[in-house]
C-alpha positions as CSV (number, residue, x, y, z in Angstrom):
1,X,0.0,0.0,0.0
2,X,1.2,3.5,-0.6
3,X,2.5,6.2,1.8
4,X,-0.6,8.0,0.7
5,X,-3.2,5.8,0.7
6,X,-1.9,4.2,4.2
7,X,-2.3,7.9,5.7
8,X,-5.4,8.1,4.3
9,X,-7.1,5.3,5.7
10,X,-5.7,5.9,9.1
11,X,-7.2,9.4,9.1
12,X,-10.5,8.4,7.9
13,X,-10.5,5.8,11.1
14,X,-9.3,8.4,13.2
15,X,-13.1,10.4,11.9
16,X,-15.1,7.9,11.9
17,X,-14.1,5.8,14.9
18,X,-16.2,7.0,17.8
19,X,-13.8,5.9,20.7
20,X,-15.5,8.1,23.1
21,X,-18.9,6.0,23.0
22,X,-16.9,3.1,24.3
23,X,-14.2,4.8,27.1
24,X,-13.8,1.3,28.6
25,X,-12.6,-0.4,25.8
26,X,-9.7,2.3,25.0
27,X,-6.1,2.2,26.2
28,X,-4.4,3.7,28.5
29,X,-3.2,6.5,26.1
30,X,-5.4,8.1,23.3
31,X,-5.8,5.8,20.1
32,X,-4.0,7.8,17.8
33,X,-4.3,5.8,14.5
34,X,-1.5,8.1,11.8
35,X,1.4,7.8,14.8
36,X,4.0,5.7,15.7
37,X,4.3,1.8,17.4
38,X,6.0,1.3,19.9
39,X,7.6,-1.8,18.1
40,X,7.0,-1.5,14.4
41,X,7.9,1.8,13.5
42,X,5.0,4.0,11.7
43,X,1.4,2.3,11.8
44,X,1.1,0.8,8.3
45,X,-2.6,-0.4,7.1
46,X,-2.8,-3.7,6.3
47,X,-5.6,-5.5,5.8
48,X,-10.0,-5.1,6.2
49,X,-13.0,-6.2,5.9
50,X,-16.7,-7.2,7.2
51,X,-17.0,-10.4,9.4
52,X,-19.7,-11.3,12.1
53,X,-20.4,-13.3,14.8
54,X,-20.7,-16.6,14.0
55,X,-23.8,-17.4,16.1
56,X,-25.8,-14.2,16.3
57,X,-24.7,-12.6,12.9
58,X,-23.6,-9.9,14.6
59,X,-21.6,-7.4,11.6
60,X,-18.1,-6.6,12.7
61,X,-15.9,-4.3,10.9
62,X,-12.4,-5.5,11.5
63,X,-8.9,-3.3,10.8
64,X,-6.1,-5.0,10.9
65,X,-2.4,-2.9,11.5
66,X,1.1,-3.6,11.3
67,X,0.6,-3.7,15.3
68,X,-3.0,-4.6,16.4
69,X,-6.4,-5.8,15.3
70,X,-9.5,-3.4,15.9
71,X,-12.5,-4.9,15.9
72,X,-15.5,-2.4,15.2
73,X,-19.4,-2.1,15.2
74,X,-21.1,0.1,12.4
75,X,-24.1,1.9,13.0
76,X,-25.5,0.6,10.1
77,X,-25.8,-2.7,7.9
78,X,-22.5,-2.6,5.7
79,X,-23.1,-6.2,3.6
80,X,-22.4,-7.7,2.1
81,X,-18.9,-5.7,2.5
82,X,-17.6,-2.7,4.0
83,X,-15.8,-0.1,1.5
84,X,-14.2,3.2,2.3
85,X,-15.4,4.9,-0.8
86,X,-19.3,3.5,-0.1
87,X,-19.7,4.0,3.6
88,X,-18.0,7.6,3.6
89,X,-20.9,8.3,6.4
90,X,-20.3,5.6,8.7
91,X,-20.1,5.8,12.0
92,X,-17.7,2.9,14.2
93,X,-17.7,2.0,17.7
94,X,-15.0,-0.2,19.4
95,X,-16.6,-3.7,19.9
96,X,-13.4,-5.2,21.9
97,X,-9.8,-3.3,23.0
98,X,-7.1,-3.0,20.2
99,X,-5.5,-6.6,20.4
100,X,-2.0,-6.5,20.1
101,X,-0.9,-9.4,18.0
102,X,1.0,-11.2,19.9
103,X,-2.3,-11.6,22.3
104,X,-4.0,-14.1,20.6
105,X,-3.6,-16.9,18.4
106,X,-5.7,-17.8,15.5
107,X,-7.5,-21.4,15.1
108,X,-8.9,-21.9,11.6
109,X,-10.5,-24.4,11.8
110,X,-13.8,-24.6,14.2
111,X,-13.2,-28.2,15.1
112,X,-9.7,-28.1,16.0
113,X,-8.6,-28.9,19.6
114,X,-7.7,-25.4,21.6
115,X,-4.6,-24.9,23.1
116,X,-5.3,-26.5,26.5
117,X,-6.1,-30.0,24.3
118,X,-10.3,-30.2,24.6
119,X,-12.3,-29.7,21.5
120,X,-13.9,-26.2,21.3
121,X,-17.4,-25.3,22.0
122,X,-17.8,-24.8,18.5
123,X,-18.8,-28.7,17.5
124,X,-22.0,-26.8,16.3
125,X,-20.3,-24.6,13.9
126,X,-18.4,-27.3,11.6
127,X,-20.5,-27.2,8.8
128,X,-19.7,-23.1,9.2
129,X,-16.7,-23.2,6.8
130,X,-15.8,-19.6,7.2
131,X,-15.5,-19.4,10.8
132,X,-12.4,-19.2,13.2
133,X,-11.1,-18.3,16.2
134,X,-9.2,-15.5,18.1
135,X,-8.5,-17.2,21.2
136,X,-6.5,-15.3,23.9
137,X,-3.2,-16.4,25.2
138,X,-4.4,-15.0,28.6
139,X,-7.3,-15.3,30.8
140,X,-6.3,-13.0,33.1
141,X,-8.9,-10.7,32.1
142,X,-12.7,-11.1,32.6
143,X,-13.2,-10.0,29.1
144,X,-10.9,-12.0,27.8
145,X,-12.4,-15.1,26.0
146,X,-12.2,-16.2,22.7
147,X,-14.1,-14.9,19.6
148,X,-16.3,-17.1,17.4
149,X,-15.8,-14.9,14.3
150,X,-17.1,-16.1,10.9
151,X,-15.9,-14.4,7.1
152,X,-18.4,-14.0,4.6
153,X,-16.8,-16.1,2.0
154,X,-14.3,-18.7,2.0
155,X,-12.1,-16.6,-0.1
156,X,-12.6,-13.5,2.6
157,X,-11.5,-16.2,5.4
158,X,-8.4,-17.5,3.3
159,X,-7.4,-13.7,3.2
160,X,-7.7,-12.9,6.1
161,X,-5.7,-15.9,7.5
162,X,-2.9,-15.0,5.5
163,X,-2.9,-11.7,6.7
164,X,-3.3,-12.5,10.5
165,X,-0.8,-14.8,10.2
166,X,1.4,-12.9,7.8
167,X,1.3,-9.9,9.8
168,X,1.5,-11.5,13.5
169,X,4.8,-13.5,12.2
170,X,6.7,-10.3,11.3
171,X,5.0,-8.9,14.7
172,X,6.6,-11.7,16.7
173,X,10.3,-11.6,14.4
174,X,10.7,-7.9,15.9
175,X,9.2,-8.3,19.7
176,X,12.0,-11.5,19.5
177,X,14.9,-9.0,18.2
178,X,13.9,-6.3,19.9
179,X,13.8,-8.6,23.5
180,X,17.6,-10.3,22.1
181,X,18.7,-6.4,21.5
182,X,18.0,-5.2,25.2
183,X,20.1,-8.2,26.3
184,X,22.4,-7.5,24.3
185,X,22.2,-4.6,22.5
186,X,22.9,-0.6,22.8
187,X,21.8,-0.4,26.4
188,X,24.7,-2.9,27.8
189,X,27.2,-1.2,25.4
190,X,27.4,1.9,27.3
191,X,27.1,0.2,30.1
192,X,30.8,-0.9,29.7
193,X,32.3,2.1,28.7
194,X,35.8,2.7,30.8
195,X,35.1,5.7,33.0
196,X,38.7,7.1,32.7
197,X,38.5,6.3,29.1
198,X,35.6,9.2,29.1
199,X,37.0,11.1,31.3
200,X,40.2,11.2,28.9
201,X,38.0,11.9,25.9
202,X,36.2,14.2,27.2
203,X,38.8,16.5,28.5
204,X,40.8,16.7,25.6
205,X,37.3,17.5,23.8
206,X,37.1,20.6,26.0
207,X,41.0,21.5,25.9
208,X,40.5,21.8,21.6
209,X,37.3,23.7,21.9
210,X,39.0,26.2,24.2
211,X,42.1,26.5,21.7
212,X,39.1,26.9,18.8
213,X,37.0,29.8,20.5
214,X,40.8,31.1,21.1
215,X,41.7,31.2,17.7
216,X,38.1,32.6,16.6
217,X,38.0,35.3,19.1
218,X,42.0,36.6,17.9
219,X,40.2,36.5,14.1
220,X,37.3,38.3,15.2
């Protein structure tokens, strides 16, 4: 996607997102869409698209970054599929927090044993081909249980598996450097810097300025 249309997108979410209707679902800072990660470098657009609840049909309008997934509720029907060009008017409320990628992990396939080894509560839903899972890797939090979501085609699904996945393997490459970096990285490097070593540099760094600002004040 281009620079252009990237900043685009992010400002039109930034309009049309009602955060405010929802304070308890926001973070702890404001969600400031056209900024910068705290991992990934500037918030890149990746991926969209309508979904829904798999057993109540629900529409969710779903925004996938470079950092999180934002799961949204329009305030109108948007099937059979949400466009940015068409729904210019719509109006978006936060259905769940921002979920960072490396939060949850995505089960394609409704019958598939979850990650503590029992079958999922979704033996009803197998001859649902589109559906899939975002199933926490916590449960610390109340509101934290996995999502029954469901695509509207099986090409939507396929897409939006490889982005997911796409997206939360280059999410997971640069939390792993940037963990291997703090143990070893910058940070430790100054740590071992020779304190007389400095001290050294540094004086001889203020005898040569003096001898400069002697030689420009003679010229002057």
């Amino acid at each position: 996607m281009r620079h252009k249309e990237n900043t685009e997108r992010l400002e039109w979410l930034q309009i049309h997102i009602d955060v405010a209707k929802t304070p308890d679902l926001t973070l702890d800072e404001k969600l400031t869409f056209n900024s910068a990660t705290n991992l990934m470098g500037p918030r890149k657009f990746l991926h969209h698209g309508l979904i829904k609840k798999a057993k109540s049909n629900k529409e969710i309008v779903a925004f996938l970054f470079n950092d999180f997934l934002l799961l949204t509720l329009p305030n109108q029907s948007v099937a059979p599929q949400f466009s940015f060009d068409k729904h210019h008017d719509l109006k978006l409320k936060l259905y769940k927090k921002p979920m960072f990628l490396d939060e949850f992990t995505v089960i394609e396939d409704p019958a598939m044993p979850d990650r503590k080894g029992s079958v999922s509560s979704l033996g009803s839903l197998q001859n649902h081909p589109n559906a899939f899972i975002l199933e926490p890797k916590t449960a610390s939090d109340k509101d934290n249980h996995s999502l029954v979501l469901e695509s509207m085609t099986i090409h939507d699904k396929k897409l939006w598996m490889q982005k997911l996945n796409e997206a939360m393997g280059r999410f997971e490459t640069k939390l792993q450097a940037n963990r291997s970096n703090k143990d070893s990285g910058t940070y430790k490097i100054m740590q071992k810097i020779n304190p007389d070593a400095f001290l050294k540099c540094f004086t001889e760094f203020c005898q040569n300025f003096e001898v400069a600002q002697a030689v420009y004040w003679s010229l002057s």
